[in-house]
DOFI-203959 format. One record per residue: residue number from 1; residue in three letters; x, y, z of N, C-alpha, C, CB in turn. Coordinates in Angstrom, 2 decimals, padded with zeros to 5 digits. Glycine has a CB too. Layout:
<pts>
   num   residu      n_c1      n_c2      n_c3     ca_c1     ca_c2     ca_c3      c_c1      c_c2      c_c3     cb_c1     cb_c2     cb_c3
   NUM      ALA         X         Y         Z         X         Y         Z         X         Y         Z         X         Y         Z
...
</pts>
This chain:
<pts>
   num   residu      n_c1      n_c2      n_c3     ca_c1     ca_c2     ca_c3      c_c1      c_c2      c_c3     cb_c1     cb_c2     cb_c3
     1      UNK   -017.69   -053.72   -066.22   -016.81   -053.97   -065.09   -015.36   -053.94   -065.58   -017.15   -055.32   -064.41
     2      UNK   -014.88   -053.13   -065.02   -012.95   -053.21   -065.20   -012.53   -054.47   -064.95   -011.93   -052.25   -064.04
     3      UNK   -011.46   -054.66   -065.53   -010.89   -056.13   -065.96   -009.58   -056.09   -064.29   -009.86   -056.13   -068.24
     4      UNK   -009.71   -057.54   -064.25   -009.20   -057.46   -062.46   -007.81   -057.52   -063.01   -009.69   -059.01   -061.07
     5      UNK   -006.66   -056.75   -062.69   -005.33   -056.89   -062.90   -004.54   -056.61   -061.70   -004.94   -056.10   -063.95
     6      UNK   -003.29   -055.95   -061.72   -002.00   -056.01   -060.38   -002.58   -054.90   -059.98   -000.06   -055.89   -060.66
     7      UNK   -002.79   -053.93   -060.27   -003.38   -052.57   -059.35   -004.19   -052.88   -059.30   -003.48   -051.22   -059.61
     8      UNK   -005.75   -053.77   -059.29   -007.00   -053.42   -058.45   -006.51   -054.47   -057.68   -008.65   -053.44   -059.07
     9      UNK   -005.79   -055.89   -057.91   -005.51   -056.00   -056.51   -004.46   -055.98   -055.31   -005.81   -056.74   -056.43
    10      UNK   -003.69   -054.97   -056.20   -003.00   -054.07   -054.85   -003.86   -053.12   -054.26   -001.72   -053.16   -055.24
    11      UNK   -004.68   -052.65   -055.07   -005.69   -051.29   -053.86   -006.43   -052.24   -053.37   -006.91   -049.77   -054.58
    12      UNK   -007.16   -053.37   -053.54   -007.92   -054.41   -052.41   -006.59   -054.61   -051.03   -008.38   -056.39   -053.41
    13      UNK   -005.88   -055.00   -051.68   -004.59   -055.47   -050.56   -004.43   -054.57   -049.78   -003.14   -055.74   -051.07
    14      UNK   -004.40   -053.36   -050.21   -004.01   -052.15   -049.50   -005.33   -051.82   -048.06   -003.97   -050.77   -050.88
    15      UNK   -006.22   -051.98   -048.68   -007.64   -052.06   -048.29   -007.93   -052.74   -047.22   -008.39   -052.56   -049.19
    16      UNK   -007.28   -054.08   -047.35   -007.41   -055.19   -046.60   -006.65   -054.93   -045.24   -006.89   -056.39   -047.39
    17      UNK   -004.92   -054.46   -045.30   -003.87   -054.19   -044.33   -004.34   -052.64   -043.89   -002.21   -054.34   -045.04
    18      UNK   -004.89   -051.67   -044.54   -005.39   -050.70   -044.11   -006.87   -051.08   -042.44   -005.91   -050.07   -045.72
    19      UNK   -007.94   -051.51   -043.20   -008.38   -052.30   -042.14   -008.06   -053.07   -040.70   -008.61   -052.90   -042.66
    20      UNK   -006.95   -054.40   -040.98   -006.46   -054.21   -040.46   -005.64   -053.55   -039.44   -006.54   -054.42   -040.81
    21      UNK   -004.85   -053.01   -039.80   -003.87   -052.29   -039.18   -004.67   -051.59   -037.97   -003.13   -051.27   -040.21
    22      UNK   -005.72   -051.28   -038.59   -006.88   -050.44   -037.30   -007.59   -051.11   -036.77   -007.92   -049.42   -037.66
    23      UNK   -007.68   -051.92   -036.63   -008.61   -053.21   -036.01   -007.10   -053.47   -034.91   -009.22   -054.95   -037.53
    24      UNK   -005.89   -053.65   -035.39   -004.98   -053.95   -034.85   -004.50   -053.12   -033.22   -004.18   -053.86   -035.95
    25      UNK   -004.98   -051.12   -033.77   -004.94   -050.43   -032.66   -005.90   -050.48   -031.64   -004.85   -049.38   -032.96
    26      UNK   -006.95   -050.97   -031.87   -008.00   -051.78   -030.93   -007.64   -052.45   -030.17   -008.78   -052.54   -031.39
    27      UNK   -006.96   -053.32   -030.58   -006.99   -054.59   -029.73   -005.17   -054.66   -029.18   -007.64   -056.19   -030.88
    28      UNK   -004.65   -053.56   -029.24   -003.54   -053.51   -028.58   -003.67   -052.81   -027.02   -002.62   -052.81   -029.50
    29      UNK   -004.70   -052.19   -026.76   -004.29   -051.21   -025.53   -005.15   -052.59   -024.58   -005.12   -049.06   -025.51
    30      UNK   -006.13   -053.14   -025.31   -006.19   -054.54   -024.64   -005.38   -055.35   -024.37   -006.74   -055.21   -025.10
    31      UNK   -004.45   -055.59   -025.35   -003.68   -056.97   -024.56   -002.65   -055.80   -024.22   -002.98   -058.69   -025.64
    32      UNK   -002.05   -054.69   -023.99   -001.48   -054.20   -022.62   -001.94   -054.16   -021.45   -001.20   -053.19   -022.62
    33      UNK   -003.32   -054.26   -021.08   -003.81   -053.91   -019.91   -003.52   -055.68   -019.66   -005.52   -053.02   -019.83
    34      UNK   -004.53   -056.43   -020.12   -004.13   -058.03   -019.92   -002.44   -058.93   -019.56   -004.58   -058.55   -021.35
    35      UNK   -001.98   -058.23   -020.20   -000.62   -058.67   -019.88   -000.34   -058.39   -018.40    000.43   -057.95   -020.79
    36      UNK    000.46   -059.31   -017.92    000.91   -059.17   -016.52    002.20   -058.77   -016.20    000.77   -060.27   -015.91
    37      UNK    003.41   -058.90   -017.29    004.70   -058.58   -016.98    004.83   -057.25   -017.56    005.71   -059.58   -017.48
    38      UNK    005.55   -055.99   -017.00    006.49   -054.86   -017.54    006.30   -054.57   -018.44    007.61   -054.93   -017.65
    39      UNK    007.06   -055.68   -019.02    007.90   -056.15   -020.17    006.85   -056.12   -021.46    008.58   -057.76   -019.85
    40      UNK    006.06   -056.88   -021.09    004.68   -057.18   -021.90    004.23   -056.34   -022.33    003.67   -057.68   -021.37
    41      UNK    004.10   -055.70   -021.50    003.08   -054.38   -021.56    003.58   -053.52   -022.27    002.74   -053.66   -020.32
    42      UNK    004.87   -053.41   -022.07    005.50   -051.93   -022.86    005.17   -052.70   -024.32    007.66   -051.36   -022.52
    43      UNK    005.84   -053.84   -024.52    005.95   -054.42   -026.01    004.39   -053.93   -026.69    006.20   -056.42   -025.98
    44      UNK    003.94   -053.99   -026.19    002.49   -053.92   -026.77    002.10   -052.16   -026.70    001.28   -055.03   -025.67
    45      UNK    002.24   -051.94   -026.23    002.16   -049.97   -026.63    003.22   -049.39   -026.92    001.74   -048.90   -025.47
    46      UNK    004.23   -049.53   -026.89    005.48   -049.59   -028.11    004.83   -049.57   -029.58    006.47   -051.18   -028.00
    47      UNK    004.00   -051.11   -029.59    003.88   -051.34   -030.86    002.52   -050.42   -031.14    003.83   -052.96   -031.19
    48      UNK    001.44   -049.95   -030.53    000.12   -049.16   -030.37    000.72   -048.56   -031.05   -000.58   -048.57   -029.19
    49      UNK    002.18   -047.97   -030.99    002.49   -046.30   -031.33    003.07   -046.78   -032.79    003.87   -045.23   -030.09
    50      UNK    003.83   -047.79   -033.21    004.03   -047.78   -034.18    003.39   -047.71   -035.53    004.47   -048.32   -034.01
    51      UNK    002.16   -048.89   -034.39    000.54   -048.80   -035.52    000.29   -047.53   -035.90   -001.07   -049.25   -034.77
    52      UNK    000.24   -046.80   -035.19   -000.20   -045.76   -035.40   -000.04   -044.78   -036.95    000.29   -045.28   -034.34
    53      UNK    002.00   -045.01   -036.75    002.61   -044.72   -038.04    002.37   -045.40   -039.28    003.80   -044.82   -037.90
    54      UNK    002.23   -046.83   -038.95    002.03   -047.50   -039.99    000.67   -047.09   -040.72    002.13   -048.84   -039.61
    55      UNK   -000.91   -046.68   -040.03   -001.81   -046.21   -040.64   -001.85   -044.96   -041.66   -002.45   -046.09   -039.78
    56      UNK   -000.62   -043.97   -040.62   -000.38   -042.81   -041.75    000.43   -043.04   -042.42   -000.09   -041.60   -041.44
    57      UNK    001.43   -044.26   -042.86    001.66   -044.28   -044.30    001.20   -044.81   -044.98    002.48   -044.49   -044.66
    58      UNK    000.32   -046.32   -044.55   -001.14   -046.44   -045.23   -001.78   -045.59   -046.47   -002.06   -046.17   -044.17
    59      UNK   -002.36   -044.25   -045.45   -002.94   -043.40   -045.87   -002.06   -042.30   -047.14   -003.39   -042.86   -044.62
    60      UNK   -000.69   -042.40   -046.96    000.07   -041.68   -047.97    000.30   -042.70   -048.99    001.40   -041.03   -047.44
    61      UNK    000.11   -044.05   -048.51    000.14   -044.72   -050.11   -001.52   -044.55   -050.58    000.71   -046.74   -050.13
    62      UNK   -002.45   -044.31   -050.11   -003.80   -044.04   -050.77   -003.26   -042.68   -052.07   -005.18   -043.40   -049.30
    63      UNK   -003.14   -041.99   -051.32   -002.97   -040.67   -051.79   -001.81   -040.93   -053.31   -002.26   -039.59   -050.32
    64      UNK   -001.24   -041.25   -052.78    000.23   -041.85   -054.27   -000.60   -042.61   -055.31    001.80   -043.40   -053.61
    65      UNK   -001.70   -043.56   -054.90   -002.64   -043.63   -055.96   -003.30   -043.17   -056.54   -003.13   -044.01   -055.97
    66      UNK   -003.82   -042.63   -056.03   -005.00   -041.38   -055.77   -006.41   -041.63   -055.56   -005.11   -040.49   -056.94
    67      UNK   -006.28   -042.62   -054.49   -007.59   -043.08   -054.28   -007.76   -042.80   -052.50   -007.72   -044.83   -054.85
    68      UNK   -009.00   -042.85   -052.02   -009.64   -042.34   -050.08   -008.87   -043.67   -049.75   -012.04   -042.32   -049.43
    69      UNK   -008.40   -043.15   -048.74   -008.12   -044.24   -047.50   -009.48   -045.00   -046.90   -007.39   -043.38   -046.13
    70      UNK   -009.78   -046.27   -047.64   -010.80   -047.09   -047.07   -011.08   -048.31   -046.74   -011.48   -047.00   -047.53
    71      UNK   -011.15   -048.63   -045.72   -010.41   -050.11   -045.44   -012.03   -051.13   -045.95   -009.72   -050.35   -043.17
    72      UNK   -011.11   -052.12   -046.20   -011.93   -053.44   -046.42   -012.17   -054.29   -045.52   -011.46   -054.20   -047.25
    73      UNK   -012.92   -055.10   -045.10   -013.10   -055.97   -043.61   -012.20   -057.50   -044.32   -015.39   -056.35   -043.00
    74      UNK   -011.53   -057.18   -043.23   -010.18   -058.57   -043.03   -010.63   -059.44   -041.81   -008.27   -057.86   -042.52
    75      UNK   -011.38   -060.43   -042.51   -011.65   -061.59   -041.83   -010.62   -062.39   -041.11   -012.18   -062.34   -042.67
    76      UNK   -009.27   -062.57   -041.88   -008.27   -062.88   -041.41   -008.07   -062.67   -039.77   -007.46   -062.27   -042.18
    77      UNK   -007.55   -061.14   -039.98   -007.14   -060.37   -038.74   -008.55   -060.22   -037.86   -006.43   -058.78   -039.17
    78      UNK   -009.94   -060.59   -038.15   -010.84   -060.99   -036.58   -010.39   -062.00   -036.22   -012.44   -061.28   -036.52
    79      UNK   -010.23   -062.77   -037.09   -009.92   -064.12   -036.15   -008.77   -064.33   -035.51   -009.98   -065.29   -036.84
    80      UNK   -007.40   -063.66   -035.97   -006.34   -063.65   -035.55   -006.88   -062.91   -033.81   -005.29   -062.85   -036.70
    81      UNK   -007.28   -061.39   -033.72   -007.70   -061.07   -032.70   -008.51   -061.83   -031.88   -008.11   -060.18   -032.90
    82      UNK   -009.48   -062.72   -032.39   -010.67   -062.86   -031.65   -009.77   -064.09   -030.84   -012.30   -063.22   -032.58
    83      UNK   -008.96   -064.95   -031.34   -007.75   -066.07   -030.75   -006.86   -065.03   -029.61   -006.44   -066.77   -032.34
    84      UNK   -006.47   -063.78   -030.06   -005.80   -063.34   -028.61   -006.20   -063.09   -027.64   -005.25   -062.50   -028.53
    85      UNK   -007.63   -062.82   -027.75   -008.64   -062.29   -026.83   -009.05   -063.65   -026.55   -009.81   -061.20   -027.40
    86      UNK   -009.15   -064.73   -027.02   -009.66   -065.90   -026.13   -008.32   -066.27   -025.11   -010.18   -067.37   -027.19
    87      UNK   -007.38   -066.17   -025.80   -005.92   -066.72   -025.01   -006.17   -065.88   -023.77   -004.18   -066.30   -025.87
    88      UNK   -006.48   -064.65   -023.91   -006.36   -063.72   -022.65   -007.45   -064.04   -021.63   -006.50   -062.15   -023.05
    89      UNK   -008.64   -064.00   -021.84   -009.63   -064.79   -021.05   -009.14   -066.17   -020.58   -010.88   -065.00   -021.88
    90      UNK   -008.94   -067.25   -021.75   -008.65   -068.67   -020.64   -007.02   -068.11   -019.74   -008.25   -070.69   -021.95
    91      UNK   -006.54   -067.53   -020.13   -005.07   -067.78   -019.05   -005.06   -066.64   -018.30   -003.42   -067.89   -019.83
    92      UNK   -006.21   -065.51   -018.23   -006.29   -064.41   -017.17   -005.69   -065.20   -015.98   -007.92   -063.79   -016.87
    93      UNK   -004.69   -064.63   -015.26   -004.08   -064.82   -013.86   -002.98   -066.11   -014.08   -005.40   -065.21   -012.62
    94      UNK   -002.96   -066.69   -015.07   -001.99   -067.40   -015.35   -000.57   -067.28   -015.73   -002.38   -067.84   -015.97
    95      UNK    000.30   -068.04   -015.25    001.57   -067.63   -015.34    002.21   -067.90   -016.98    002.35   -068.44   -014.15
    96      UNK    001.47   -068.82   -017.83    001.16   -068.51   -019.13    000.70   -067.69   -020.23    000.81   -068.92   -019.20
    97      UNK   -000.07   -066.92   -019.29   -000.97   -065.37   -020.00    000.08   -064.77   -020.95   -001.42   -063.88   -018.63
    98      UNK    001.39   -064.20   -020.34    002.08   -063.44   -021.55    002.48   -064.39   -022.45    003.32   -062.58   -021.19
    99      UNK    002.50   -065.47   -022.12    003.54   -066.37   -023.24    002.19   -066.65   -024.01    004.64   -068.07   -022.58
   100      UNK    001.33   -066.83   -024.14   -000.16   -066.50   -025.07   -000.27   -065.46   -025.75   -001.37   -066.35   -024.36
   101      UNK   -000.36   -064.94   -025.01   -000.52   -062.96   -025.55    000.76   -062.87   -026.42   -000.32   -061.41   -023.91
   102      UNK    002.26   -063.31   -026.08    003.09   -063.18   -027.41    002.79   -063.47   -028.49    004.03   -063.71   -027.47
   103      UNK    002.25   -064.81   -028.54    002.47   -065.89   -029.65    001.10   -065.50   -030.48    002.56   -067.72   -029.01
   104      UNK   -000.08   -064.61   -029.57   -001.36   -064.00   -030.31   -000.66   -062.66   -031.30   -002.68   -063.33   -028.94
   105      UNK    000.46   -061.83   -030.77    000.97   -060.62   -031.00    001.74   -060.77   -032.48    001.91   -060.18   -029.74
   106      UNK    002.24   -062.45   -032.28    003.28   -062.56   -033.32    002.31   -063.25   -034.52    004.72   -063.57   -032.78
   107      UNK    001.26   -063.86   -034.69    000.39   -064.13   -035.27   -000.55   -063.24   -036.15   -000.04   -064.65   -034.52
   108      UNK   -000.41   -061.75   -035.18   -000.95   -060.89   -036.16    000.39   -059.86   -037.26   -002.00   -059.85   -035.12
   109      UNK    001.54   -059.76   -036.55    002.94   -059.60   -037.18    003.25   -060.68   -038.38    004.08   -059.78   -035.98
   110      UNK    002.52   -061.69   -038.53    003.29   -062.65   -039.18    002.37   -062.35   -040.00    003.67   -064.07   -038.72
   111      UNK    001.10   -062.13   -040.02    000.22   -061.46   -041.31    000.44   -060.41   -041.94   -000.95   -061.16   -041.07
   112      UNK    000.69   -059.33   -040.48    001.20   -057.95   -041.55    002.51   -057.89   -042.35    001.39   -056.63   -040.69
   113      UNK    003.73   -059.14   -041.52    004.75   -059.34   -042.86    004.01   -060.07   -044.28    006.15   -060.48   -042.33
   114      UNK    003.56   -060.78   -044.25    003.31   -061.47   -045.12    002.45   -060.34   -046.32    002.58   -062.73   -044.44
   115      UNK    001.23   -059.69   -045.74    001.24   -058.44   -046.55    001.70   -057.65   -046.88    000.87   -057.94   -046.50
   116      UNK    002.38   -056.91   -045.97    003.13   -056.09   -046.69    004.80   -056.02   -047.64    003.07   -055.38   -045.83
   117      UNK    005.17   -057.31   -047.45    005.86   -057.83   -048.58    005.32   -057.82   -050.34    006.00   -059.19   -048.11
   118      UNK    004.44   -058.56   -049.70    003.53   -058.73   -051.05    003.01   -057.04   -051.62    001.92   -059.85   -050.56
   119      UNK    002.55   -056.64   -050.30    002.25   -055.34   -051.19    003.70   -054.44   -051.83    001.32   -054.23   -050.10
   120      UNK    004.97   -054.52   -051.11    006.23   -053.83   -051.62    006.42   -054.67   -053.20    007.71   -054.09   -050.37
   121      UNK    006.01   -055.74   -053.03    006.83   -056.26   -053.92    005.68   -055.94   -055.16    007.38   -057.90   -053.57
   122      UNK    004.37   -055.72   -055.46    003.76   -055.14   -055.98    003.66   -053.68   -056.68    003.25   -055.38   -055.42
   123      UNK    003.95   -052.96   -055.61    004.19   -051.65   -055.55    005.54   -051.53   -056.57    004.38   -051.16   -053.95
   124      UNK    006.59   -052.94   -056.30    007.62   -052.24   -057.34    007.42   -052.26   -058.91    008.95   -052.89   -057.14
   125      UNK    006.79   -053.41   -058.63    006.01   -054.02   -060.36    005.40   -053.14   -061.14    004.74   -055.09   -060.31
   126      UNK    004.22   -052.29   -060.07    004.08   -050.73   -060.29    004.08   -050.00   -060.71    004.30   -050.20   -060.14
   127      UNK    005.67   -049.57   -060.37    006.48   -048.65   -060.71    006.04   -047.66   -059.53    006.36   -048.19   -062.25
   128      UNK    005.64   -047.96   -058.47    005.00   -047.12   -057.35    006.36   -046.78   -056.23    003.59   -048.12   -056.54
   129      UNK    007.60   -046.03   -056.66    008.84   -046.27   -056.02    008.30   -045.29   -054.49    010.42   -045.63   -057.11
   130      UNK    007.75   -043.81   -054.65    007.21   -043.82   -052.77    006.75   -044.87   -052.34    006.00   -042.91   -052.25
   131      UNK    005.43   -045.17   -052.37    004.47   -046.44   -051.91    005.79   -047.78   -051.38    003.25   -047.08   -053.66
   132      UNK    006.61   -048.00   -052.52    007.81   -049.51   -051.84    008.73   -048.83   -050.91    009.07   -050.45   -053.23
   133      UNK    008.93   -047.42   -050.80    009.70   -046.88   -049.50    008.77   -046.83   -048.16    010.25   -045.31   -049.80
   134      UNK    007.87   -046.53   -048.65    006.94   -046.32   -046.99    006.64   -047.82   -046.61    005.07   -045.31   -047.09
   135      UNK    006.31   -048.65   -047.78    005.87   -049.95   -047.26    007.06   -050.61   -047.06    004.92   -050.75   -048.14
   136      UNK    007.95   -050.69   -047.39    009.44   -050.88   -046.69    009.56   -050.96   -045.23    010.36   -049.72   -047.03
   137      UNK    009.28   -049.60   -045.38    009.75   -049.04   -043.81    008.89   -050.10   -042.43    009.07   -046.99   -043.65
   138      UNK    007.57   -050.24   -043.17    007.18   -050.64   -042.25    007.14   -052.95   -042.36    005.70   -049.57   -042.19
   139      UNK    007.29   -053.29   -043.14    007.74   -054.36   -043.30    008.67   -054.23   -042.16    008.19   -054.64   -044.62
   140      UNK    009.64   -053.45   -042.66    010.93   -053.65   -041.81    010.66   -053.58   -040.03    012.04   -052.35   -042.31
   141      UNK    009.75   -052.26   -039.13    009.00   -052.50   -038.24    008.82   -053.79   -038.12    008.02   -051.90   -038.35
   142      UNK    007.67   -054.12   -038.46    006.66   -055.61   -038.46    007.86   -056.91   -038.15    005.70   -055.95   -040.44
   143      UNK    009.25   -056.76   -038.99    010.33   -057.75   -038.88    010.95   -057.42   -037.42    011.48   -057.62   -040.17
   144      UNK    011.08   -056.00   -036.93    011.93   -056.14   -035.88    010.81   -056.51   -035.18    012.85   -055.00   -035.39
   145      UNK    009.80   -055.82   -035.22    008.71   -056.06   -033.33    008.67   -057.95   -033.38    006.02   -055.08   -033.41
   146      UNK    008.49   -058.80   -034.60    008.33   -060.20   -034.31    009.74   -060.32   -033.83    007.86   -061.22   -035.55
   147      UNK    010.80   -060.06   -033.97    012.06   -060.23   -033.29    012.07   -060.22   -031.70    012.92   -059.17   -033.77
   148      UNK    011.60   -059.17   -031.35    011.59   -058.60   -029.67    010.66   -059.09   -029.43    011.51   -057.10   -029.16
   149      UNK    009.53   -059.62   -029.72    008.42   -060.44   -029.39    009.26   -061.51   -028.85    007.38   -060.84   -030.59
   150      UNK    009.94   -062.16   -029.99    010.71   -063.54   -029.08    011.44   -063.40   -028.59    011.22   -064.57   -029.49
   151      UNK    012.14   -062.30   -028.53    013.27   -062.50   -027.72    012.41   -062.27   -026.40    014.62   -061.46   -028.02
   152      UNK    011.43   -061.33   -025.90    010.80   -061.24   -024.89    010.24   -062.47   -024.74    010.01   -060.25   -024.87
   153      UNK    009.72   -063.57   -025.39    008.96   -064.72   -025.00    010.07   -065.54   -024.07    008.36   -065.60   -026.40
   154      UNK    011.20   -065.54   -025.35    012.20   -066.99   -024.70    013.15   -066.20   -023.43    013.62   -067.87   -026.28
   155      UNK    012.90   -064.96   -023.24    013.65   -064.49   -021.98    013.08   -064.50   -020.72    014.04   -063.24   -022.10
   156      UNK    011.77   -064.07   -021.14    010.68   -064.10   -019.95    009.61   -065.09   -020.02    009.94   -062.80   -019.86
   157      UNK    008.94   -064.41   -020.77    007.26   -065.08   -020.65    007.22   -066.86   -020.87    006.13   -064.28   -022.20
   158      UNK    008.03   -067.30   -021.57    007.97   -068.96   -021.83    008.80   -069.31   -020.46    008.86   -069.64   -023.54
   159      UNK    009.88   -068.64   -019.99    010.05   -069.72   -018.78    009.03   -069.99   -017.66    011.22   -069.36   -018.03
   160      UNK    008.59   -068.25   -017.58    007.56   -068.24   -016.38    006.41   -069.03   -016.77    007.04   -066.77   -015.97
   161      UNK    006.28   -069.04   -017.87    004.64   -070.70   -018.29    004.91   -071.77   -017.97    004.12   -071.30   -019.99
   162      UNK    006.53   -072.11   -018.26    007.46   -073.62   -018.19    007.56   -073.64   -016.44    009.49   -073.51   -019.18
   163      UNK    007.64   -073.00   -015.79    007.77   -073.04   -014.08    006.68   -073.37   -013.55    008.11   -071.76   -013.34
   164      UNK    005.64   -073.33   -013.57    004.60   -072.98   -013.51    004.19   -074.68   -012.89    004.05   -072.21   -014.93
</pts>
């Protein structure tokens, strides 16, 4: 057995947010349809499309290793989902629903920062300088969408729960 060091577990990590990330495009065109405001809705297939990008650079940091794009099952991110999908069931028709559905949206953002930091900051240790530009890029994503997440919560969706 190979001895566990910083590259096997950056390709697990990779593995892990790879997974993810697609588990993530799942369960986005869901909580757009669930959402009740505009606003909501766009935020959330906005972000469908970004996922999207984020998988194909995923897949170009496989390749910079030189290993298949193959995801690992991230227990994490079911449960993160399986919590947005309950939020959406108990507050269906509720004037709380989006302000749930944010705080489910920003819960799975606050994982993919948290990984993919760790994976940039890996990647530089490395010496993997593509791999810390693409995973950059999308860190940086992941930082703005939790941004517009709140700013959409505390503009809209939390007063309309607070009225209520």
């Amino acid at each position: 057995m190979a001895e566990k060091n910083l590259e096997m577990l950056f390709y697990d990590h990779l593995r892990d947010i790879y997974y993810a990330e697609r588990q993530i495009l799942k369960a986005l065109p869901k909580m757009a349809r669930a959402a009740q405001g505009a606003d909501c809705k766009a935020a959330f297939e906005k972000h469908k499309e970004q996922t999207e990008t984020h998988v194909e650079r995923l897949q170009q940091v496989f390749d910079i290793i030189g290993k298949r794009a193959q995801g690992k099952t991230c227990e994490a991110i079911h449960g993160i989902i399986t919590e947005g999908e309950e939020i959406a069931e108990e507050y269906k028709g509720s004037p709380a629903l989006d302000a749930g559905l944010i705080s489910a949206a920003q819960a799975v953002e606050h994982y993919e920062i948290a990984q993919y930091g760790t994976l940039k900051t890996w990647a530089t240790q490395l010496g993997l300088k593509e791999a810390v530009s693409l995973l950059d890029a999308t860190l940086q994503e992941e930082g703005a969408t939790d941004k517009a997440l709140t700013k959409l919560a505390v503009a809209a969706a939390n007063p309309k729960a607070k009225a209520a």
